[in-house]
PDB file with one MODEL, atoms N, CA, C and O in Angstrom:
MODEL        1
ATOM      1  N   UNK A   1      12.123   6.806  -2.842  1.00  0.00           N
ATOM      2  CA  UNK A   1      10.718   6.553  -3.089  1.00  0.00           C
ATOM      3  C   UNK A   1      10.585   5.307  -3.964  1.00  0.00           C
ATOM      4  O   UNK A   1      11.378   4.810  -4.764  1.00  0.00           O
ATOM      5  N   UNK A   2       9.471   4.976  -3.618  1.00  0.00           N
ATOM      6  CA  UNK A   2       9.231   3.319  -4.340  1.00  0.00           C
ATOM      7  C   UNK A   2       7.596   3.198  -4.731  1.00  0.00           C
ATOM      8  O   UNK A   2       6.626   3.325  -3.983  1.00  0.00           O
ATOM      9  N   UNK A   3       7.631   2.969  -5.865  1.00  0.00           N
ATOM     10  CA  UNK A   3       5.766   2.706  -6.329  1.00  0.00           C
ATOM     11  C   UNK A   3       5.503   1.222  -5.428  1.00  0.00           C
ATOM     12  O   UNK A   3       6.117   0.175  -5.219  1.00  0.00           O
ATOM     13  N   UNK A   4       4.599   1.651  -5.168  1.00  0.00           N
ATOM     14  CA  UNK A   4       3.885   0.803  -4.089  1.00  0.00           C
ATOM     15  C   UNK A   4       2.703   0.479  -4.392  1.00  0.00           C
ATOM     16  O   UNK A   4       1.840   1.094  -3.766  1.00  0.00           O
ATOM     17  N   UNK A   5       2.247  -0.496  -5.354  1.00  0.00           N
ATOM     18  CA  UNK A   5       0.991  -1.072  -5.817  1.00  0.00           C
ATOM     19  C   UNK A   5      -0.148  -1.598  -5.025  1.00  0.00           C
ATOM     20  O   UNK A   5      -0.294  -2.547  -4.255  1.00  0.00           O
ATOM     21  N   UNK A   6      -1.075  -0.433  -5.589  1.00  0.00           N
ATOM     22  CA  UNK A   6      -2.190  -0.903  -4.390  1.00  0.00           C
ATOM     23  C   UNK A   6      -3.092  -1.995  -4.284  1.00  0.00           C
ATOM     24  O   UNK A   6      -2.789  -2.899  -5.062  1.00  0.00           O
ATOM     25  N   UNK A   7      -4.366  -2.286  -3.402  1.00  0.00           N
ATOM     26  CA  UNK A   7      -5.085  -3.677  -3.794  1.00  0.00           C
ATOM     27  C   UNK A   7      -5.984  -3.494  -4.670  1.00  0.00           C
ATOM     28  O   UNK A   7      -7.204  -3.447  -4.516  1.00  0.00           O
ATOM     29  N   UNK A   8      -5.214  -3.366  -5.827  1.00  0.00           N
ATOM     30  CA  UNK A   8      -6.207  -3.395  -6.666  1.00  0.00           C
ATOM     31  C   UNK A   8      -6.415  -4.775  -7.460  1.00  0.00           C
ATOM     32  O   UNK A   8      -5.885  -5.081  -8.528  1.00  0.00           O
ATOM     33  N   UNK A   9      -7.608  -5.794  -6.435  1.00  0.00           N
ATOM     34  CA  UNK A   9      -8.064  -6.874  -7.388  1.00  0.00           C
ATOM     35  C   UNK A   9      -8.506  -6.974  -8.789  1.00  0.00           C
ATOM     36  O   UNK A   9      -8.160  -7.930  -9.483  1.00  0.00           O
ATOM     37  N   UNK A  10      -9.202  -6.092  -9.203  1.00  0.00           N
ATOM     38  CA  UNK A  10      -9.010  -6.034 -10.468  1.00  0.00           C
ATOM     39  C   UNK A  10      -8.405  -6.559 -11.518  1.00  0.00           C
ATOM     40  O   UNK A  10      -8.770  -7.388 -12.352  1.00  0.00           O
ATOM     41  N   UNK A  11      -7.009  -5.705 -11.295  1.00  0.00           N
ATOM     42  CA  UNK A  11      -5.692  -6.259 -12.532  1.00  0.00           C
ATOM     43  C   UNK A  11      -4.719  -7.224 -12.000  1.00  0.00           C
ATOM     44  O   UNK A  11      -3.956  -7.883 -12.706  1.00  0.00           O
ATOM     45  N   UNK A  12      -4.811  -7.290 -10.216  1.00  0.00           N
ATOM     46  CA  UNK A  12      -4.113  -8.224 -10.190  1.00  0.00           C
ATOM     47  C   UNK A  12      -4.051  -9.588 -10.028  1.00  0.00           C
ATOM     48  O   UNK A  12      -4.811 -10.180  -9.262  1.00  0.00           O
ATOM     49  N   UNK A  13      -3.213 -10.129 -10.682  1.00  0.00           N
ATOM     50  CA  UNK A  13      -3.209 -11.540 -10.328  1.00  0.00           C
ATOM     51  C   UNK A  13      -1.654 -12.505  -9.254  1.00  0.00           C
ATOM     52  O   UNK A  13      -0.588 -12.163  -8.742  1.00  0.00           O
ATOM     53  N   UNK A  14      -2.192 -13.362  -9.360  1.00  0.00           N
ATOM     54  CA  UNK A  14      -1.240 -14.443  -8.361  1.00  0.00           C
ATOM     55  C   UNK A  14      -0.124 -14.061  -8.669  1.00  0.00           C
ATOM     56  O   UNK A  14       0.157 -14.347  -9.833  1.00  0.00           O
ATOM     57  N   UNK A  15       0.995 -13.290  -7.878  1.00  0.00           N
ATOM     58  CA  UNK A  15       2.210 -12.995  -8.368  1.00  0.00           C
ATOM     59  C   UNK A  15       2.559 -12.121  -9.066  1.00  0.00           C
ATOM     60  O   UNK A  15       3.646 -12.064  -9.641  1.00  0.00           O
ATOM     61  N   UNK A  16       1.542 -11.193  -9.117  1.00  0.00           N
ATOM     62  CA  UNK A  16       1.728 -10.330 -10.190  1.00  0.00           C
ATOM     63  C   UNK A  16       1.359  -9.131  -9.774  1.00  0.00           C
ATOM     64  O   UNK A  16       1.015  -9.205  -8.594  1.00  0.00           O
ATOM     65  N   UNK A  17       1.238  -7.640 -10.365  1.00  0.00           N
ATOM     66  CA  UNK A  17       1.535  -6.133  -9.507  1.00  0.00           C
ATOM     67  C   UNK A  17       0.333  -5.804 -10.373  1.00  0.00           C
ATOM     68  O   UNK A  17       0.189  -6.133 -11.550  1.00  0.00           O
ATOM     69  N   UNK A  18      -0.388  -5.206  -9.728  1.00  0.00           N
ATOM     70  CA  UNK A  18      -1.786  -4.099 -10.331  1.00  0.00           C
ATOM     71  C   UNK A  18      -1.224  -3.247 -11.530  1.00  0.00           C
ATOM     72  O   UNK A  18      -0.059  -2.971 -11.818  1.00  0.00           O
ATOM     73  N   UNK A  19      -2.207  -2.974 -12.034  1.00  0.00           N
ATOM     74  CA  UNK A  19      -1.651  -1.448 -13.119  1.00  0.00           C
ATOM     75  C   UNK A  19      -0.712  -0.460 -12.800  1.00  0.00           C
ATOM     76  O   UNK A  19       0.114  -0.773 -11.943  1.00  0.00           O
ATOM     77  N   UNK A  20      -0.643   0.689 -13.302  1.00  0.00           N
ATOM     78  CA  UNK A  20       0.516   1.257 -12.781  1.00  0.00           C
ATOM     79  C   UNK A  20      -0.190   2.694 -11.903  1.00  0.00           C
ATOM     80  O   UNK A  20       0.272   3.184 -10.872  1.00  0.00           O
ATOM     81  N   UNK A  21      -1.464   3.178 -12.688  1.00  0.00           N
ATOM     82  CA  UNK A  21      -2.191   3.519 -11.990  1.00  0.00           C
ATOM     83  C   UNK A  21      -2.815   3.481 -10.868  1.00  0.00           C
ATOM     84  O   UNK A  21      -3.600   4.363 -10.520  1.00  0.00           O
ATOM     85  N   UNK A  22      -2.531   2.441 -10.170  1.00  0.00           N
ATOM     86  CA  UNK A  22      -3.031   1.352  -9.029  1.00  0.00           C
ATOM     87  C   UNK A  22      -1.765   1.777  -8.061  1.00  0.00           C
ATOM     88  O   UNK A  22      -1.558   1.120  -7.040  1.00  0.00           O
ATOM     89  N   UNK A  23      -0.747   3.131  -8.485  1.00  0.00           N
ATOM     90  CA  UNK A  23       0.531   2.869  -7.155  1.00  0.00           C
ATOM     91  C   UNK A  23       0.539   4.018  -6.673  1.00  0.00           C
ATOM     92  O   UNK A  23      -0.139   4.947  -7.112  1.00  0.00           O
ATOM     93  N   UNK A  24       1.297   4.080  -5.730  1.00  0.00           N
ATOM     94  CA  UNK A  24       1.323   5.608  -4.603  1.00  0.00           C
ATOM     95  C   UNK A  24       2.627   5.102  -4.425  1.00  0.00           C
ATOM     96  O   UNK A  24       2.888   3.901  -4.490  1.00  0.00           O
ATOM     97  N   UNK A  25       3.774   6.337  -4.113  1.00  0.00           N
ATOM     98  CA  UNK A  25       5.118   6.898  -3.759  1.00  0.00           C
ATOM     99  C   UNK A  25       5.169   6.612  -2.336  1.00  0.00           C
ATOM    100  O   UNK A  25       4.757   7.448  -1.532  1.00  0.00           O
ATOM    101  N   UNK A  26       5.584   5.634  -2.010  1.00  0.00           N
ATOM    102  CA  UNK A  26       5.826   5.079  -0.383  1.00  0.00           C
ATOM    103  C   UNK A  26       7.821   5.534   0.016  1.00  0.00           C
ATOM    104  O   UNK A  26       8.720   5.711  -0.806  1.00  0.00           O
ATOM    105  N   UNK A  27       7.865   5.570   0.974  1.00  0.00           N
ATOM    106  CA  UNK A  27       9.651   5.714   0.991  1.00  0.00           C
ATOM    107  C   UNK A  27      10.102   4.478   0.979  1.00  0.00           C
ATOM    108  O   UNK A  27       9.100   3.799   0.756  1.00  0.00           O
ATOM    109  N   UNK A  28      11.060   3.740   1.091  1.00  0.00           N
ATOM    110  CA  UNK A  28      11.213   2.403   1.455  1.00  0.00           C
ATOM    111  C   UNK A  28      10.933   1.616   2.296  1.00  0.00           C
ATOM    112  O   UNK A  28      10.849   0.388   2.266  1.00  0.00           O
ATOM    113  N   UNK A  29      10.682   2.844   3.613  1.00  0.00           N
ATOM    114  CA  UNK A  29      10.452   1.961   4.702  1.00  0.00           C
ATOM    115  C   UNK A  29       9.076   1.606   4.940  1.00  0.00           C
ATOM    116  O   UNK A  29       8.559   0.624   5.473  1.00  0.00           O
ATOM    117  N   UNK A  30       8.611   2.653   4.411  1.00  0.00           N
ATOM    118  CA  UNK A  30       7.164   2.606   4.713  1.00  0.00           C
ATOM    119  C   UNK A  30       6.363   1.675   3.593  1.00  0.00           C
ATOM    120  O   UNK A  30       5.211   1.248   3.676  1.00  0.00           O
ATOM    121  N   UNK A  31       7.366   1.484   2.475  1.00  0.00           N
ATOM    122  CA  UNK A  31       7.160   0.310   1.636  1.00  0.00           C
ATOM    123  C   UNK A  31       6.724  -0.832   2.157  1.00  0.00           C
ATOM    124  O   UNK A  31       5.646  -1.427   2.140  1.00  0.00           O
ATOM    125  N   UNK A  32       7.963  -1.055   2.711  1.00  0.00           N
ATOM    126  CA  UNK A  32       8.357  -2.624   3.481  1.00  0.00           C
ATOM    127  C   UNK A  32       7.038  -2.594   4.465  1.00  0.00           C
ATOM    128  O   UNK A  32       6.135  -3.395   4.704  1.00  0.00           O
ATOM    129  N   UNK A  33       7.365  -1.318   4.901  1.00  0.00           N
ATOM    130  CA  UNK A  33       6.059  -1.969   6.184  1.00  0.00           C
ATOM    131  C   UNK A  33       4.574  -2.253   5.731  1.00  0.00           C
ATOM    132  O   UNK A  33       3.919  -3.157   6.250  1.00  0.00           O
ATOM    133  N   UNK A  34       3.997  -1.307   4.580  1.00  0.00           N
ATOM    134  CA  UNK A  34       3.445  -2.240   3.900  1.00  0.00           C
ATOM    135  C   UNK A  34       3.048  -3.718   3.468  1.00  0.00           C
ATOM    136  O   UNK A  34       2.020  -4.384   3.598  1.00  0.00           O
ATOM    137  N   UNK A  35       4.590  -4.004   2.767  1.00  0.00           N
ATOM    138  CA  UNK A  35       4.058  -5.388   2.611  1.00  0.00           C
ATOM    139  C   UNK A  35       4.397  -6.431   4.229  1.00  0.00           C
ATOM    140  O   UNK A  35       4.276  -7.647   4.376  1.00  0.00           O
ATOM    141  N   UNK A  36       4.716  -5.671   4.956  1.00  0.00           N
ATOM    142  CA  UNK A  36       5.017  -6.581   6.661  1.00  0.00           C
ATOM    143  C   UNK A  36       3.322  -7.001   7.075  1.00  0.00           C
ATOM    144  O   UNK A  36       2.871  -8.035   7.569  1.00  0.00           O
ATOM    145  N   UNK A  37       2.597  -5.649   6.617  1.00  0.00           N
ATOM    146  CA  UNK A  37       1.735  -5.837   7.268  1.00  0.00           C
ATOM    147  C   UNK A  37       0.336  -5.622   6.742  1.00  0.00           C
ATOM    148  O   UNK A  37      -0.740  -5.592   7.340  1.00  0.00           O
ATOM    149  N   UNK A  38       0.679  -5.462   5.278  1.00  0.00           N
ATOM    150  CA  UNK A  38      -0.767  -5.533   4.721  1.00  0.00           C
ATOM    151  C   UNK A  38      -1.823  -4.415   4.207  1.00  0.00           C
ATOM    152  O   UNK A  38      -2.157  -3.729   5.172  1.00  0.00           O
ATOM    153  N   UNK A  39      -2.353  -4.072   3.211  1.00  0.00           N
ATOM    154  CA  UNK A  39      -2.480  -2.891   3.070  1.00  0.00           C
ATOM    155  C   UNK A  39      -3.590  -2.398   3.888  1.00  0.00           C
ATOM    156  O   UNK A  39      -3.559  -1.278   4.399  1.00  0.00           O
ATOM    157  N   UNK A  40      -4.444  -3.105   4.008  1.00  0.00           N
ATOM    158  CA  UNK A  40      -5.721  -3.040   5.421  1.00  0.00           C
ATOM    159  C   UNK A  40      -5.425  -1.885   6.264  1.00  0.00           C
ATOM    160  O   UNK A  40      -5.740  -0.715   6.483  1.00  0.00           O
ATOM    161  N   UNK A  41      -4.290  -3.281   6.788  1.00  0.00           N
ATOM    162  CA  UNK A  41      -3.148  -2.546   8.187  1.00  0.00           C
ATOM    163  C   UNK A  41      -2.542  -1.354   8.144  1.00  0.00           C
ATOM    164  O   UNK A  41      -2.469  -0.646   9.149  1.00  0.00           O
ATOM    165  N   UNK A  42      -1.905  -0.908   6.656  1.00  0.00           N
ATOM    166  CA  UNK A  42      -1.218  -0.008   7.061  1.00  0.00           C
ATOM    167  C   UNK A  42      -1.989   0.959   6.338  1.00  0.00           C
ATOM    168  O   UNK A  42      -1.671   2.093   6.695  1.00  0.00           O
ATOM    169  N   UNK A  43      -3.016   0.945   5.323  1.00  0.00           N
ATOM    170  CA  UNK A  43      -3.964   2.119   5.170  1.00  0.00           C
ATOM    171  C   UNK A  43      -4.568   2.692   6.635  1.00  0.00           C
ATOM    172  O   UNK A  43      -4.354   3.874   6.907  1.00  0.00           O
ATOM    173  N   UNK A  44      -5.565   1.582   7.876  1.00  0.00           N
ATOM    174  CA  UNK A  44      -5.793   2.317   8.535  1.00  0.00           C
ATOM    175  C   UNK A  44      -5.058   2.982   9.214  1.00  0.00           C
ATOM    176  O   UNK A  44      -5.619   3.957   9.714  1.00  0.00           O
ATOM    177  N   UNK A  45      -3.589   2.816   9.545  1.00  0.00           N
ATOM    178  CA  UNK A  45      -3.018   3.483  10.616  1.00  0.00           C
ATOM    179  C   UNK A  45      -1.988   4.407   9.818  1.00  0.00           C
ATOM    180  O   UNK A  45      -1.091   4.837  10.543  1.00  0.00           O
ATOM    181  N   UNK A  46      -1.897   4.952   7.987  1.00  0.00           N
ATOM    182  CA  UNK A  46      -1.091   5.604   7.755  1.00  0.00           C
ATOM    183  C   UNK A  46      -1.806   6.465   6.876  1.00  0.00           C
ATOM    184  O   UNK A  46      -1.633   7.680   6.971  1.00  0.00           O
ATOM    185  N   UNK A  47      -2.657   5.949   5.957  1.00  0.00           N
ATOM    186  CA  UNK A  47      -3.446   6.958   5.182  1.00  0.00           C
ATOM    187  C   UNK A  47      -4.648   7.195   5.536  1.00  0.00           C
ATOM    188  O   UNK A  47      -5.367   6.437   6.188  1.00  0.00           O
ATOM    189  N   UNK A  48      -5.051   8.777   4.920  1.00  0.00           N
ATOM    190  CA  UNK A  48      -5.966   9.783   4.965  1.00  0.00           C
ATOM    191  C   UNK A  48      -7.834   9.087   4.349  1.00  0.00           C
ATOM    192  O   UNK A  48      -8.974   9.536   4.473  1.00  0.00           O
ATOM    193  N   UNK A  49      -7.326   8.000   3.784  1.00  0.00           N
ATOM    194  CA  UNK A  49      -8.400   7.371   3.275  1.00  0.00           C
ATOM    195  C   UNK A  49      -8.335   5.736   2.490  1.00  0.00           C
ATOM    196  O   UNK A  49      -7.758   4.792   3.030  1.00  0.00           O
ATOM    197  N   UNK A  50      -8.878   5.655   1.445  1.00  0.00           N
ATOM    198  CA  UNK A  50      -8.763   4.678   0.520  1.00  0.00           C
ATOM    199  C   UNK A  50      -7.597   4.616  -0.373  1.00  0.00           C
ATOM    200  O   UNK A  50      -7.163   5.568  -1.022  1.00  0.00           O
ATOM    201  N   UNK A  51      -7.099   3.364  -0.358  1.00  0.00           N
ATOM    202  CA  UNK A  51      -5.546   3.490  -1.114  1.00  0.00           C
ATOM    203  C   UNK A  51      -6.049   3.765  -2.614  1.00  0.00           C
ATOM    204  O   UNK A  51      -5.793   4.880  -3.068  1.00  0.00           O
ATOM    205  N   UNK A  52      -6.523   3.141  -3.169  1.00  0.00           N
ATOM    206  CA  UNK A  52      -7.302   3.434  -4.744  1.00  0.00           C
ATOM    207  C   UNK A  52      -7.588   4.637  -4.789  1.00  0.00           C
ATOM    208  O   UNK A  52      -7.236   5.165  -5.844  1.00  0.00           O
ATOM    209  N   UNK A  53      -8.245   5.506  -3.845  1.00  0.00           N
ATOM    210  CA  UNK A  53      -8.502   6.727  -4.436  1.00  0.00           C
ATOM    211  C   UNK A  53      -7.288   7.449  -4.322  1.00  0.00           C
ATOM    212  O   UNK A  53      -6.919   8.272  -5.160  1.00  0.00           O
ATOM    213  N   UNK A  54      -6.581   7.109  -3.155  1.00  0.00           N
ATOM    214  CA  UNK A  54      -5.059   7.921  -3.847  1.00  0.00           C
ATOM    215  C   UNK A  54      -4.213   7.643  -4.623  1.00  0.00           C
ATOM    216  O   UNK A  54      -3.170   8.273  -4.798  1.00  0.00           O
ATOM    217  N   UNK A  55      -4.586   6.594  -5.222  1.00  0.00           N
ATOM    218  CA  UNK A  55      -3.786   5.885  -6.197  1.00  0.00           C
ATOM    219  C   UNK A  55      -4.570   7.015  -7.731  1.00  0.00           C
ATOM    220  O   UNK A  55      -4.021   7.542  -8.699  1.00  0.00           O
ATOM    221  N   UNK A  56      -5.099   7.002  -7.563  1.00  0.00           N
ATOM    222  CA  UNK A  56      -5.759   7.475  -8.908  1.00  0.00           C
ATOM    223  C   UNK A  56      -5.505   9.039  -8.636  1.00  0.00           C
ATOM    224  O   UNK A  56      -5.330   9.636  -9.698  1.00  0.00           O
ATOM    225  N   UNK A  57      -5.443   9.782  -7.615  1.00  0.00           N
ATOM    226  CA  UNK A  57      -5.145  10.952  -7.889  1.00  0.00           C
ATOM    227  C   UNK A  57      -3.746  11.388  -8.397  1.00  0.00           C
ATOM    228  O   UNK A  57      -3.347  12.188  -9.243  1.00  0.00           O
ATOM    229  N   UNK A  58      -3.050  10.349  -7.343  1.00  0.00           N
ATOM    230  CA  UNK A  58      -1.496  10.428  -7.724  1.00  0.00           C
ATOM    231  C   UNK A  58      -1.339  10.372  -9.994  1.00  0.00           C
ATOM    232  O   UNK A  58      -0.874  11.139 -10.838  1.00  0.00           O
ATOM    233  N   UNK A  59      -2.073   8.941 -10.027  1.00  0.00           N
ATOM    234  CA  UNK A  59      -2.085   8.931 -11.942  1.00  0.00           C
ATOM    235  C   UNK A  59      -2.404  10.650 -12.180  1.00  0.00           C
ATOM    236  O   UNK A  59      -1.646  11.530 -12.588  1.00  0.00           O
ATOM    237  N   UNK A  60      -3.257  10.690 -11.922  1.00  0.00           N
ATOM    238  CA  UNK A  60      -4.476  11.641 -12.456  1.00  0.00           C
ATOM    239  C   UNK A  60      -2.809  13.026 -12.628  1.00  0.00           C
ATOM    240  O   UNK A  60      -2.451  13.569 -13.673  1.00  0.00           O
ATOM    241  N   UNK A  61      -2.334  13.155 -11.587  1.00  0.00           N
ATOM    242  CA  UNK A  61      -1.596  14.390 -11.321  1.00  0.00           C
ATOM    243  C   UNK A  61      -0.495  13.978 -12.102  1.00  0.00           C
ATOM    244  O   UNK A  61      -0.042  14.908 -12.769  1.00  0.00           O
ATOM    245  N   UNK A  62       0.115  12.856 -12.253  1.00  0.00           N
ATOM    246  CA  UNK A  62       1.774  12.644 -13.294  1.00  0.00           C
ATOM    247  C   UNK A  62       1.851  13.313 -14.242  1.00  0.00           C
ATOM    248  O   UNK A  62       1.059  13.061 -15.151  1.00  0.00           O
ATOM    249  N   UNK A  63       2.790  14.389 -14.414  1.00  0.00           N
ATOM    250  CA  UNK A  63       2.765  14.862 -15.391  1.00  0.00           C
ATOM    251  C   UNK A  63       3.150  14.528 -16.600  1.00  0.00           C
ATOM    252  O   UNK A  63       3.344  15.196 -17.616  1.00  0.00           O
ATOM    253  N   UNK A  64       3.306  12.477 -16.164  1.00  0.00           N
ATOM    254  CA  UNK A  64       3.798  12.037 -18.019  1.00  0.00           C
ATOM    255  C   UNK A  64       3.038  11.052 -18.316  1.00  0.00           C
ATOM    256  O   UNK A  64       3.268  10.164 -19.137  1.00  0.00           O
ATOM    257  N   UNK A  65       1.477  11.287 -17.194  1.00  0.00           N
ATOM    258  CA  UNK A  65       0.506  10.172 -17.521  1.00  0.00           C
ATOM    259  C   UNK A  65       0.127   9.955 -18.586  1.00  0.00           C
ATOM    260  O   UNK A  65      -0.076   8.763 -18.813  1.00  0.00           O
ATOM    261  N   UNK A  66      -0.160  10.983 -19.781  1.00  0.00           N
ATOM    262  CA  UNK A  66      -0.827  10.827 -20.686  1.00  0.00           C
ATOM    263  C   UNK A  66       0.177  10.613 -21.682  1.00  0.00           C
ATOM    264  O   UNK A  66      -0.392   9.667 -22.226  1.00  0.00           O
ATOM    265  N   UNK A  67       1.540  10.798 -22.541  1.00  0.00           N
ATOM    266  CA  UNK A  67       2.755  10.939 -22.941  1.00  0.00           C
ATOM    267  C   UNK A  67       2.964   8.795 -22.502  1.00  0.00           C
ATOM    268  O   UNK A  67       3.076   7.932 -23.372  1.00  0.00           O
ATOM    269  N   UNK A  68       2.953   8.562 -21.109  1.00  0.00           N
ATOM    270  CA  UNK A  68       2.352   6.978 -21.057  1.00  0.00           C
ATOM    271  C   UNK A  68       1.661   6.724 -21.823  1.00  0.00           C
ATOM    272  O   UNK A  68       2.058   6.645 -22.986  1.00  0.00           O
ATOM    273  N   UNK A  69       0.098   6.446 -21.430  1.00  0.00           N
ATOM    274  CA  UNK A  69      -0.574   6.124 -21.810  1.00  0.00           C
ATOM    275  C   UNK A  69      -0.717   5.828 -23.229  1.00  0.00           C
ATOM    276  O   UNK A  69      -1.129   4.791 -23.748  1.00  0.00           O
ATOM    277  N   UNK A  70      -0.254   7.059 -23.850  1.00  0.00           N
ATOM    278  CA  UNK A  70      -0.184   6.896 -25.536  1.00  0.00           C
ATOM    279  C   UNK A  70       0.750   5.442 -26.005  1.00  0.00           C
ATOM    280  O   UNK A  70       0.540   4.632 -26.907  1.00  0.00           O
ATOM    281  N   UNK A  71       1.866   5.521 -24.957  1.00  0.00           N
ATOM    282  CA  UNK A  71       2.984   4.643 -25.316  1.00  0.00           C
ATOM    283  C   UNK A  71       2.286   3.379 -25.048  1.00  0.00           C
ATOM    284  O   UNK A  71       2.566   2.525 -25.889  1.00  0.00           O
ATOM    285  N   UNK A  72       1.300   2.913 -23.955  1.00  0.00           N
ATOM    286  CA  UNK A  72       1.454   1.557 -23.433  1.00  0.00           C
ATOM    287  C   UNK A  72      -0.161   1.041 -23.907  1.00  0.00           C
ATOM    288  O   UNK A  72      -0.556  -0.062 -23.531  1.00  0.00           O
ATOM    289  N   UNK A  73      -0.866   1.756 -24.586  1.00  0.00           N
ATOM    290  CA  UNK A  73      -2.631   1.504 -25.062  1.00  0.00           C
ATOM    291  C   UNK A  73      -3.578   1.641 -24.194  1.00  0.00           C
ATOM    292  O   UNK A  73      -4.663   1.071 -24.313  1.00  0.00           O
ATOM    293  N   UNK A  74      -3.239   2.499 -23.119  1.00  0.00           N
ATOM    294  CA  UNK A  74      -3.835   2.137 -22.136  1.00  0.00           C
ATOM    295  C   UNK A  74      -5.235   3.664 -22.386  1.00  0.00           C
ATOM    296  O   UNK A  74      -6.166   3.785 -21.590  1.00  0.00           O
TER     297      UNK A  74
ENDMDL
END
C-alpha cells in the first residue's frame, strides 16, 4: 500500500504533495495507474465518488490522526 495524494489544490503546490489528510491507501499498481492517468481518469473509472471525500474519511478513521496532529500543529 502507498498514500496516494489527492487533488487537493489547496495545499498543493508545483512539485509538491497535498496534506497528509488529502491521501487514500492505493496498492502500487493502482498507484501508478493513477499517476499514468490522472486523478479525473482514474476516480471515474475506480472510485465510489469524490477523491477528497475519501480522503477525509480515511484521516477522519486513522487511529493515530489525532496523536499526529498534536505532533505536526495541524
Amino acid at each position: 500500500m502507498q498514500a496516494a495524494h489527492g487533488p487537493d489544490k489547496a495545499t498543493k503546490g508545483m512539485g509538491t504533495k497535498c496534506r497528509d489528510s488529502a491521501a487514500m491507501p492505493l496498492s502500487t499498481d493502482c498507484h501508478a495507474k493513477q499517476h499514468r492517468v490522472g486523478w479525473i481518469s482514474f476516480a471515474a473509472a475506480y472510485l465510489p465518488g469524490d477523491p477528497l471525500v475519501i480522503c477525509a474519511a480515511y484521516w477522519r478513521a486513522w487511529p493515530g490522526r489525532v496523536a499526529w496532529e498534536r505532533a505536526n500543529g495541524s
